[in-house]
Every structure is written in C-alpha cells, then in structure tokens.
C-alpha positions in Angstrom: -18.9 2.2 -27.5 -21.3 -0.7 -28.1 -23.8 -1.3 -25.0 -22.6 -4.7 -25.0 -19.1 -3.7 -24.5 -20.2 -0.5 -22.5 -22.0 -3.2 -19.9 -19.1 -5.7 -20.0 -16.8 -3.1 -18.9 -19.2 -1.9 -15.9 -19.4 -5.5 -14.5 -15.4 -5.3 -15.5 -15.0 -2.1 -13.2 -16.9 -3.4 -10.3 -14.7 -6.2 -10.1 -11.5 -4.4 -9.9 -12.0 -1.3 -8.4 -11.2 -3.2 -4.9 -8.6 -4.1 -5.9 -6.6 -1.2 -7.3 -8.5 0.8 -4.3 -6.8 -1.4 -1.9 -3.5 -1.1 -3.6 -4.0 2.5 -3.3 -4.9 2.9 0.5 -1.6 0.6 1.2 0.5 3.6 -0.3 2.0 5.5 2.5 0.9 8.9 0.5 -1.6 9.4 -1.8 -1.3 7.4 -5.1 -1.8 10.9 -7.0 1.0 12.5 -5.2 3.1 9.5 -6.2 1.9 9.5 -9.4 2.8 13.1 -10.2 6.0 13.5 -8.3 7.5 10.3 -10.1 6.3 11.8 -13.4 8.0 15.1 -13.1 11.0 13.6 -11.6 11.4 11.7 -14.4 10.7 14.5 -17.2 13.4 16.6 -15.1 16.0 14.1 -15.6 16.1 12.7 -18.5 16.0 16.3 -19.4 18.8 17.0 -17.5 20.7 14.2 -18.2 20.2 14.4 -22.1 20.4 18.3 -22.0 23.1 18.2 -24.9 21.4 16.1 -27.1 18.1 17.5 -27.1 15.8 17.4 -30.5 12.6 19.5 -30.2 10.4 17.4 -32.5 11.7 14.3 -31.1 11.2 15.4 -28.0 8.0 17.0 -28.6 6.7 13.6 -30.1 7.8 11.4 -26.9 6.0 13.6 -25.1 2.8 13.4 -27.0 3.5 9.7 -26.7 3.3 9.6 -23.0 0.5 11.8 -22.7 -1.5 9.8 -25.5 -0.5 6.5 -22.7 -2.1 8.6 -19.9 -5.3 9.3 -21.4 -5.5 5.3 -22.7 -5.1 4.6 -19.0 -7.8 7.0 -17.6 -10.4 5.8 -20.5 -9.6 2.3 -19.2 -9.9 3.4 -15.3 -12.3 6.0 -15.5 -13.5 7.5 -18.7 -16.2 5.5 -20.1 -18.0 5.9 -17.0 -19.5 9.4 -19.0 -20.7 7.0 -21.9 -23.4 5.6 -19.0 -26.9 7.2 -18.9 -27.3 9.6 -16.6 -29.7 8.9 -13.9 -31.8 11.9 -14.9 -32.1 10.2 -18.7 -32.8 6.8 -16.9 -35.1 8.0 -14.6 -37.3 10.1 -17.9 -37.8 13.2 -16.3 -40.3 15.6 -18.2 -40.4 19.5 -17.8 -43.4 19.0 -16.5 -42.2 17.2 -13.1 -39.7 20.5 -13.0 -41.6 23.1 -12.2 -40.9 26.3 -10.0 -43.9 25.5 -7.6 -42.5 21.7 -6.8 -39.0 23.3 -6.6 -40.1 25.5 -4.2 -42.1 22.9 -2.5 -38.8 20.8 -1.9 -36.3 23.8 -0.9 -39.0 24.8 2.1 -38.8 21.5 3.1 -35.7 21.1 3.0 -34.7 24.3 5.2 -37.6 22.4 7.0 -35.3 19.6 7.7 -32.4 21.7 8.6 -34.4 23.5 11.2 -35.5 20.8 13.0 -32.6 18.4 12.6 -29.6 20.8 13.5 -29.7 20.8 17.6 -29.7 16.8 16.8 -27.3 16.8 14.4 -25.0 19.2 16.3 -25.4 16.9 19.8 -22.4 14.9 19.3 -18.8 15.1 17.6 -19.2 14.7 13.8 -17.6 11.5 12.6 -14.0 11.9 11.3 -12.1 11.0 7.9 -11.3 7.8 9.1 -14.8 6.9 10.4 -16.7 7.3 6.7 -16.1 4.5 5.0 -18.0 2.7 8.2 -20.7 5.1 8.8 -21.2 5.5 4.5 -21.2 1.9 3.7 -23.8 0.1 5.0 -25.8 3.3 3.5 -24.1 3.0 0.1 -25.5 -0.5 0.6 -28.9 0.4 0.9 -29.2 2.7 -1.5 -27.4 1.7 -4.6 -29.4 -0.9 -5.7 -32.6 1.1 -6.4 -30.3 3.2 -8.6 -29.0 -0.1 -10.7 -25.6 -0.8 -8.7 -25.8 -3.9 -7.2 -22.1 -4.2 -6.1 -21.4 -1.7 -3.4 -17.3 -0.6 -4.2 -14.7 -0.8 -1.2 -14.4 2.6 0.3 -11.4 3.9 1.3 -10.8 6.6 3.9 -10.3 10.0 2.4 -6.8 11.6 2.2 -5.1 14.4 2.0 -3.3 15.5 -0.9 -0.1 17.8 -1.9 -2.5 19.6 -3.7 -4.0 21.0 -0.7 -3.1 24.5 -1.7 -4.4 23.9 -4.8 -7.8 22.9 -3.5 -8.5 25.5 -1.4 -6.9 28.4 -3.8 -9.5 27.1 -6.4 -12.5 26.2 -4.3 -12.3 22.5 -4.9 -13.6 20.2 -1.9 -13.0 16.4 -3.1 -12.1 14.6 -5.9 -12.0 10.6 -7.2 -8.4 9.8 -8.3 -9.0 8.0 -11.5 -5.8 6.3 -12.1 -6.2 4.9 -8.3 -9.9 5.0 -7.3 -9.1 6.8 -4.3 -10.7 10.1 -2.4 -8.7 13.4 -2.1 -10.4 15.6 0.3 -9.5 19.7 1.0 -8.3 19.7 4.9 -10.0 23.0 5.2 -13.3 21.0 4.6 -15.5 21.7 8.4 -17.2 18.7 9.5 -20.7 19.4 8.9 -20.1 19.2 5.0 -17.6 15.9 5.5 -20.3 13.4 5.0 -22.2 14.6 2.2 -19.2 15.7 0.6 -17.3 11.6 1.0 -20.7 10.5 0.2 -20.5 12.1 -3.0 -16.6 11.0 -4.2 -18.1 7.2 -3.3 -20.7 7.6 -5.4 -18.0 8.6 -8.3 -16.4 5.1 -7.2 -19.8 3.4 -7.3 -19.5 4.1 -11.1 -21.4 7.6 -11.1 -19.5 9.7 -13.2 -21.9 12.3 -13.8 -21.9 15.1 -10.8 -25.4 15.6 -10.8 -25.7 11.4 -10.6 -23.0 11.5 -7.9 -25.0 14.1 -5.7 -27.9 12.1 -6.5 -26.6 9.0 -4.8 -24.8 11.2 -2.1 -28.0 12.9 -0.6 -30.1 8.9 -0.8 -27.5 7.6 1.1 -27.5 10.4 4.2 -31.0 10.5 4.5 -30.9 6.8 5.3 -28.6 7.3 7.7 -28.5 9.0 11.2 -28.9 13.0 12.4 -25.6 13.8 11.2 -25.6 12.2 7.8 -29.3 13.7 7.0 -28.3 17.1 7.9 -25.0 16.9 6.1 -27.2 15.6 3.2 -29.7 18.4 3.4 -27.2 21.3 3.7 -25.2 20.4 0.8 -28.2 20.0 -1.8 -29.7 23.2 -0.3 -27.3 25.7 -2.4 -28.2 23.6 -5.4 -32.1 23.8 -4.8 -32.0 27.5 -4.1 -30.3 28.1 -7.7 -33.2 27.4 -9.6 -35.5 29.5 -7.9 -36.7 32.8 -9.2 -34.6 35.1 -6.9 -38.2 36.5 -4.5 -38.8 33.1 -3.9 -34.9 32.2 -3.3 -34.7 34.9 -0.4 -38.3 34.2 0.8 -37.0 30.4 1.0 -33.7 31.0 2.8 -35.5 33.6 4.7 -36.7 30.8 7.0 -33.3 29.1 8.0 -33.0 28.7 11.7 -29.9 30.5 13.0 -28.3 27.2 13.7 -28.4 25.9 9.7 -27.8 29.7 8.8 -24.7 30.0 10.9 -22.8 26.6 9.0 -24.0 27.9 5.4 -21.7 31.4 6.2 -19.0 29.5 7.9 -19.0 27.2 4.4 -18.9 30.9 2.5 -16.4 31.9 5.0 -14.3 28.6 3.9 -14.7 29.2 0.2 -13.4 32.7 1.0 -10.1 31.2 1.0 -9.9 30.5 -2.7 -8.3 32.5 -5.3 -10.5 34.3 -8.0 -7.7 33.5 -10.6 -7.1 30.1 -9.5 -10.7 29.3 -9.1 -11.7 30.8 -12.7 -8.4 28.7 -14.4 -9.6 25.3 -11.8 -13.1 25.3 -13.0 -12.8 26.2 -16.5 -10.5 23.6 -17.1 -12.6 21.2 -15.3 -16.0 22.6 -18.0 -14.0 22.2 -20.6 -12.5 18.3 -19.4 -16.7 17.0 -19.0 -17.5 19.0 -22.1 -14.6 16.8 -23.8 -16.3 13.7 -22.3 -20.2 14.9 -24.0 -21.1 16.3 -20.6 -22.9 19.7 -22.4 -23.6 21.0 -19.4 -20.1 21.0 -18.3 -20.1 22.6 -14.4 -23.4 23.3 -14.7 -24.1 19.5 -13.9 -23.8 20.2 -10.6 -27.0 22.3 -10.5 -29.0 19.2 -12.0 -29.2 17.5 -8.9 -31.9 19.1 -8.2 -34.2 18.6 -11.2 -33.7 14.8 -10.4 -34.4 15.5 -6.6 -37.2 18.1 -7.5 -39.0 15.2 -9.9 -38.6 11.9 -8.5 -37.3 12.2 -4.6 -39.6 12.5 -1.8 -38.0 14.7 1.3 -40.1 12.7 4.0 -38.9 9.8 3.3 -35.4 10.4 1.6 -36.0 7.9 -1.4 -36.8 8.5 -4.8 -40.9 7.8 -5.9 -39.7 5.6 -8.6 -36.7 3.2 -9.4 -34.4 4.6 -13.1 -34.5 2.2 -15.9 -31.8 -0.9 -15.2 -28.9 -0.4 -17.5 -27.8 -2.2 -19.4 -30.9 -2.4 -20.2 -32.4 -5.8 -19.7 -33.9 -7.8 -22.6 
C-alpha cells in the first residue's frame, strides 16, 4: 500500500474507531457474539430452507463470496494496521543494544520491582473490568505520543464473550474484535494480570497491531501509573524477559522473586492449566499462521520481542523509553 495512502488511512482509523467502538459497547452482548450467531443462523437456514435445491458449486461459490466480503471488511477495519512499521524497526535497534548482559540487567530489575512493589500493590482491591478504561486512559494519554499516536482511542470496558470456553481451553487471555474495535477478555483472567493484559488490547485499538508493539505500549502505560498498574506491568513482561536468557541465568534470575511475586506467577500457571493441549496447539497455530499471512515472520514468536525493544531502548527506573521511534509517516 502506498505510504501516502498507508498514512491517510491511519488518520482515517483514528477518526472512526470511536465511533464504531461506541456502537459496539451499546450492544447488549458482544458485537462478536452477534456477529457470529447471525452468521451461522443465517448459513443454517437458507440451507435448510433451500435443502432441495442445493448446487455444490453454486453453493460453494456464494460461500467463497461471503467469505471474500469478510476479509475486505477486516482489511478495511483492521488489517493494514500490519503494513505499519513496527516500533522495533522505527525505533533502529542494533544487535548490539540486545545483548545477554543488558537482558539480564533488566530481568533483575525487574524481579527488583516486583519485590518491592508487591505488599503495595497487593494493599487495596485491584480495579475491576469496568474501572480500566478510567484508570488506563489518562495513561494511554501520556504515553502514546512519545510512540507517534497523538489521538488517544475511546476505550471501552472489556467483555465477556461466548467464547469463553474457547479462551480458556486454548490459553487465550484477550483479544481486539476487529470488525467492532471492542475488548474480549477470558473470565478466568485473576486481577493481578487484568491491567496489563486491557492495557495491551488498547494498545491494539491505539493502532498497534504488532504484539510485541502492543506489549510495548502496555508496559509504558502501567509504569506511569500507580502500585497496581506498575506491578501488573512488571509481572506480565517478566515471562517474556526470562525467555531470552540462557537457562543458568533464567533460574539464577527468577531465583530472586520474593514469595509474594512468586506466588501470582504459579497461580497464573495454575490458570493456564486449564487449557486444552489440543485446543491450545489448533488456537495458536492458526493464529502463527493468520500474522504470518499478514508478513508478521515471526508469527507467535512476536510476543517474545517485547523484550528486545524493552531490553534496548526502555529504562526500568523510570518506565520510559531512552529515546522517541521515528514519526511515521514519516515527516518530510
């Protein structure tokens, strides 16, 4: 797509999102439930109703019809969102600002953080679904524009979806609706992963396509906020962080977790237990496969690049990144 286009059609998104978020949230379930319920009702009966006259390649081709309309609509929604450059090819990291002793550096202090933030964290009741999009925005505020989004989206409050069984069968915590720019979350998700996790699907709304971008966005905007949001922030990029380690430094690293931080990183694992092995293998290949489809080469493993971003350009004293990614469009 030309950048001219490409840049067009951000400014074109930012306008409209609102708008079809709002239309969304007024819905009394989520739009995706709607959406898929009236689609298969519909397939079922005119099937039913036309059972006698059925032609396979005429119906074959209405079918590739509709699902040809579908994916125009999500390239219009959503899709060209993965034509934007990533933060990480905005920002020009270098191998040389990856390396194994700064990624170590930023895991310590990051258990660091959890240590001494989790009695403070854990002091109050963590804030509710309902209470994110007024504890996230004014942080989503703050933070986007020093990654190029000057227009901070309307938030909605996350949902649940009739694909909760799905969710937690296959390990999936959240997801952005593209065909209505709202947030499905997984009910079995515990409170002390809540805000990083919302954080994260806003980000998606804020334009951020990319996972790793998303995560990005997710962990600036919790360490500008309060005890809860920074430890929410900290725990989820932890996991990430610890990946990339050789595995003596991984266990040395997470050999210096409090109890406190400890103990919510195995009631997270005890969550994920939940899932289904089949269900989770089918659920994320599909999902490689879909970013692969939309040139994301790392597929999944885009999740894990949070923290070469983090690693290079973030500092964890002060929860910002050292230095601002190129503006795109790029400015002339």
């Amino acid at each position: 797509m030309p950048l001219a286009l490409l840049g067009g059609w951000r400014q074109l998104y930012a306008s409209g999102q609102p708008l079809v978020t709002r239309v969304s949230a007024r819905l009394p379930v989520a739009a995706l439930d709607a959406l898929l319920v009236g689609v298969v009702g519909v397939a079922v009966w005119r099937l039913w109703t036309r059972r006698a006259h059925l032609r396979l390649v005429h119906t074959t081709v209405r079918l590739l019809v509709v699902l040809a309309g579908g994916w125009l609509l999500f390239l219009v929604l959503w899709g060209w969102h993965y034509q934007v450059p990533t933060l990480e090819a905005r920002l020009g990291l270098t191998p040389a600002e990856v390396t194994a002793a700064r990624g170590e550096a930023f895991a310590r202090a990051t258990v660091a953080q959890l240590n001494a933030g989790h009695a403070e964290a854990h002091a109050a009741a963590w804030p509710g679904r309902a209470e994110m999009p007024t504890i996230l925005g004014p942080r989503l505020a703050e933070v986007l524009p020093s990654v190029g989004v000057v227009r901070t989206p309307h938030l909605p409050v996350p949902r649940r979806t009739l694909l909760d069984g799905y969710f937690r069968a296959g390990g999936i915590d959240g997801m952005t609706n593209p065909f209505g720019l709202e947030i499905l979350v997984n009910s079995r998700v515990l409170p002390v992963e809540l805000p990083a996790l919302v954080a994260h699907e806003y980000a998606h709304l804020a334009g951020f396509a990319d996972e790793a971008d998303a995560s990005v966005v997710a962990w600036l905007a919790c360490q500008s906020g309060g005890p809860a949001l920074r430890y929410s922030g900290a725990l989820a990029v932890l996991p990430h962080l610890a990946a990339g380690l050789p595995r003596p430094v991984q266990q040395a690293v997470l050999a210096d977790l409090g109890p406190g931080p400890r103990a919510d990183l195995q009631a997270i694992a005890a969550r994920l237990a939940d899932q289904r092995p089949w269900v989770h293998a089918v659920a994320w290949q599909t999902y490689d496969r879909f970013l692969r489809a939309n040139r994301v080469r790392e597929g999944v493993a885009r999740y894990d690049a949070v923290a070469r971003v983090l690693i290079a350009t973030a500092d964890p004293a002060t929860g910002r990144l050292r230095r601002q990614p190129q503006a795109w469009p790029p400015t002339r």
